[in-house]
C-alpha positions, 0 to 999 in steps of 0.5 A, a space after each residue: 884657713 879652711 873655713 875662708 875658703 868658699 867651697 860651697 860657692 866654687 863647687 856651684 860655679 863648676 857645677 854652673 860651668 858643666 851644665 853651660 857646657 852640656 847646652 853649648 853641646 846641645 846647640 852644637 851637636 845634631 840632635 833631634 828637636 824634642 831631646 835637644 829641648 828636653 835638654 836645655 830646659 832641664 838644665 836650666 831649671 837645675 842651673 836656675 834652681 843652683 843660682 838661687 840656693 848657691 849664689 843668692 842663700 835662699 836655703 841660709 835664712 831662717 824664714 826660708 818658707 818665705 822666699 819659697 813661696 815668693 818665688 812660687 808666686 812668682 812662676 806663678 804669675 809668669 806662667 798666667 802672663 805666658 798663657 794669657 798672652 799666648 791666649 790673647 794674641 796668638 789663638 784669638 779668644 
């Protein structure tokens, strides 16, 4: 029966609950700007990087350098959009 249980999957969802807990705390705490930021993007970066390997098996397949460096590209090209648009848009180059 202990090998039914999904303790991967509960210990991701607690983990996906505290780091909720710890940004709804930064938004209701009076904080400075800069740590609050550092923050929130540290951990959503966890929270993101968690989601991935817990929740959608991205460390399960054999061709795990696949999906890695899929979603590398992926930030990639979100990050050249970003700029590009920022580029673009708001300091008119």
């Amino acid at each position: 029966m202990k090998e039914l249980f999904p303790a991967k999957q509960v210990m991701g969802f607690v983990a996906s609950l505290v780091l909720t807990l710890i940004a709804l705390l930064v938004v209701f705490t009076d904080m400075s700007y800069t740590a609050g930021m550092t923050i929130l993007l540290v951990t959503a970066f966890i929270q993101a990087t968690l989601q991935l390997v817990v929740f959608m098996h991205a460390g399960e397949t054999e061709d795990g350098w696949a999906i890695y460096s899929n979603i590398l590209f992926g930030i990639v090209i979100v990050v050249l959009s970003v700029l590009g648009t920022l580029l673009i848009l708001l300091w008119d180059m």
